[in-house]
C-alpha positions as CSV (number, residue, x, y, z in Angstrom):
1,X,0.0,0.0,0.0
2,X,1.1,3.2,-0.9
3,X,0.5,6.7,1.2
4,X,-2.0,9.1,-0.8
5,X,-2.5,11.0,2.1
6,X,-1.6,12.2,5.7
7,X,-2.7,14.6,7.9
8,X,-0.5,17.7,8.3
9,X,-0.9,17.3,12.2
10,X,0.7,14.9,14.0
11,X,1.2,13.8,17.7
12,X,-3.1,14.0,18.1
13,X,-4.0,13.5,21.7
14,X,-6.8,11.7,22.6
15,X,-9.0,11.8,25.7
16,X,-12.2,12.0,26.7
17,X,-13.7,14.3,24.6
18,X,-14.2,13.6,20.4
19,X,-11.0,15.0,18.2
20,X,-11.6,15.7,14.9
21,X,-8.7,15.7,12.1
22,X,-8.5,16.7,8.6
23,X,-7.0,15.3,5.7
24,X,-6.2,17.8,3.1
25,X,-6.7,14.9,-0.7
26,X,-4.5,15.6,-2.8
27,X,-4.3,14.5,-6.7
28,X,-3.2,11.2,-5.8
29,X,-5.8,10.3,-3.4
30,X,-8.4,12.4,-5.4
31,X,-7.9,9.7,-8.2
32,X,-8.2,6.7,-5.8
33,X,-11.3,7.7,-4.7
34,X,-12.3,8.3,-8.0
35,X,-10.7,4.9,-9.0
36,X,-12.7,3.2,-6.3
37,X,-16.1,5.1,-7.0
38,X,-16.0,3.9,-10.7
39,X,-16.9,0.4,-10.5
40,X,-17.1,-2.6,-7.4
41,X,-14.3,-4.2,-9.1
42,X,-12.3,-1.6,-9.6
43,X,-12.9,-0.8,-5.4
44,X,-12.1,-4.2,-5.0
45,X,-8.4,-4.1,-7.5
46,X,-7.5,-0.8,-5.6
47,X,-8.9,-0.9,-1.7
48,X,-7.7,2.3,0.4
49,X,-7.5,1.8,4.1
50,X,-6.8,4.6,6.9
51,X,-3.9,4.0,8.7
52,X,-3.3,5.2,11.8
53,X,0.4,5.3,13.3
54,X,3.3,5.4,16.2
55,X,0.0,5.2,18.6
56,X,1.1,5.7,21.5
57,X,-0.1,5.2,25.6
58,X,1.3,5.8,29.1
59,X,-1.6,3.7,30.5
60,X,-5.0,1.5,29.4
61,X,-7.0,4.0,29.0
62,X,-10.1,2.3,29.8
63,X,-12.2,3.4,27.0
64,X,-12.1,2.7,23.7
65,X,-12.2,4.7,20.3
66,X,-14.9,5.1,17.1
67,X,-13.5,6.4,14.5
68,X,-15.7,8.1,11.8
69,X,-15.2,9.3,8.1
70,X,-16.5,12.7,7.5
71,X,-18.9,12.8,10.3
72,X,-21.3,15.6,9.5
73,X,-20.9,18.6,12.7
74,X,-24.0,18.7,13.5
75,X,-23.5,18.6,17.3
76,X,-25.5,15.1,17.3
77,X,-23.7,12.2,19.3
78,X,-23.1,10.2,16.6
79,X,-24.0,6.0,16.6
80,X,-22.1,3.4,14.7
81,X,-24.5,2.9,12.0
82,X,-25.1,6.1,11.0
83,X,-22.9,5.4,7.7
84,X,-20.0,7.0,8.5
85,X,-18.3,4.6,11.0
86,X,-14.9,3.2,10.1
87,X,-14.4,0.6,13.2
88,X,-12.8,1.2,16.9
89,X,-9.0,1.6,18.6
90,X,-9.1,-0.2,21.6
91,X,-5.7,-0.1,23.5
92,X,-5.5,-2.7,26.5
93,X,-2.3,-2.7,28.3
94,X,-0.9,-5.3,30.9
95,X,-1.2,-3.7,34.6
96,X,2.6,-3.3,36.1
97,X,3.9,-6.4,37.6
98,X,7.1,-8.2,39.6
99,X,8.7,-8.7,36.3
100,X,7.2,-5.4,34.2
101,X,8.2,-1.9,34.9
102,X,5.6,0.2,35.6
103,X,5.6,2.5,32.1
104,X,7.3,-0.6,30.3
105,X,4.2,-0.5,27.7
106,X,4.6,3.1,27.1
107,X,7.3,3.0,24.6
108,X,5.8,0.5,22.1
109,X,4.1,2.1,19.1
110,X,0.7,0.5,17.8
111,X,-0.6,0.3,14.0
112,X,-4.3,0.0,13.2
113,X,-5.6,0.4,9.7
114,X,-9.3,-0.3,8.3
115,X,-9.9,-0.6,5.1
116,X,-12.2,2.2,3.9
117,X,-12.9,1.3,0.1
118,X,-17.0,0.7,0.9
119,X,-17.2,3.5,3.0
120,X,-15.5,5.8,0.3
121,X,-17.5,4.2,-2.3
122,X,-21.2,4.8,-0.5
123,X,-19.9,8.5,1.0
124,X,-19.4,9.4,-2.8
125,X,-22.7,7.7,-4.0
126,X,-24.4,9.6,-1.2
127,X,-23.0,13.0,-1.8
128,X,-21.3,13.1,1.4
129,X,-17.8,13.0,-0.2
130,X,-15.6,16.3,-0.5
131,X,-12.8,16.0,-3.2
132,X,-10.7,18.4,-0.9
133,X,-10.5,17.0,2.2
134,X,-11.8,14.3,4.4
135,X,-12.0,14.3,8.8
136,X,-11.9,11.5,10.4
137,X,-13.2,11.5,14.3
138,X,-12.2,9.9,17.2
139,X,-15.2,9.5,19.8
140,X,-14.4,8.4,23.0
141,X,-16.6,5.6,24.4
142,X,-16.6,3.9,27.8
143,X,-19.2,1.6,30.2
144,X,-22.7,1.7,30.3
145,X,-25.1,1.5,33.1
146,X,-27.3,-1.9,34.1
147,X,-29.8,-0.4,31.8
148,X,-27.7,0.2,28.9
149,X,-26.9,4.2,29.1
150,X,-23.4,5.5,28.9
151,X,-21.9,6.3,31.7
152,X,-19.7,9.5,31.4
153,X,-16.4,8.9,29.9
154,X,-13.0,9.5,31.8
155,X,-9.7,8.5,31.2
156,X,-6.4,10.4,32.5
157,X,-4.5,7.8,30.2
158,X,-2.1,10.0,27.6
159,X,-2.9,8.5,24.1
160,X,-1.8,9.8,21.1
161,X,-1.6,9.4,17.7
162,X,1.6,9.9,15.8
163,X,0.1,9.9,12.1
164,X,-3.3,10.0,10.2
165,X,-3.0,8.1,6.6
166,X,-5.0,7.1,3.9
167,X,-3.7,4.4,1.6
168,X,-4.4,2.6,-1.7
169,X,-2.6,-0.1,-4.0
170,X,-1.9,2.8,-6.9
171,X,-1.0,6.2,-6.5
């Protein structure tokens, strides 16, 4: 896979409010989507997947993640199947032991990439795509009550995200 674009900010902290980050498209990813929007075959010869990198964590945060593709801002608390969910980052981390030091997970850098090609695919069919740029959102999620409400979200967990990418097979 081959970087078509990345987000000019890097090093994006997470917490327990929703982060929002742009992705300026350029040419290159301009065509993939294009590519991708043309046909189902085509989407499936050329798949582009976000990638998120050098994720980093001082602690389990205790929540986890969704992660949306140009979530419209209307203020609404959005819900997984509102068609703009790309999946969740979930970070679990092993509690400090005899034989672990206490911050020994906080140097190792995660990966998680999703492969986007469908979601591109119905965004553009729906008119929800801009050429330009695309956001993707980071809305923090945590337990819910015995009656299935959330409860409010806290973490004091540092978690952050070194790089936002969007890949594809061609450039």
């Amino acid at each position: 896979m081959t970087p078509i674009a990345t987000s000019e900010k890097e090093g994006i902290v997470l917490g327990a409010r929703p982060v929002l980050v742009t992705v300026a498209l350029k040419e290159s990813a301009q065509k993939a989507v294009e590519r991708v929007a043309k046909s189902a075959e085509d989407a499936a010869n050329n798949p582009i997947t976000l990638q998120l990198d050098d994720v980093t964590f001082d602690r389990s945060p205790g929540i986890y993640y969704e992660v949306y593709l140009n979530l419209p801002a209307d203020g609404e608390d959005p819900e997984f199947h509102n068609g703009h969910y790309v999946g969740n980052v979930a970070i679990f981390a092993d509690e400090p032991g005899p034989n672990r030091p206490a911050h020994a997970h906080a140097a190792e850098k995660l990966s998680f990439q999703f492969d986007i090609t469908g979601l591109v695919r119905d965004l553009v069919a729906r008119k929800k795509w801009d050429k330009d740029n695309a956001t993707v959102t980071f809305v923090p999620r945590g337990l819910e009550d015995a009656n299935g409400f959330p409860l409010e979200v806290k973490t004091d967990a540092q978690v952050k995200i070194g790089k936002v990418t969007f890949q594809s097979t061609k450039e």
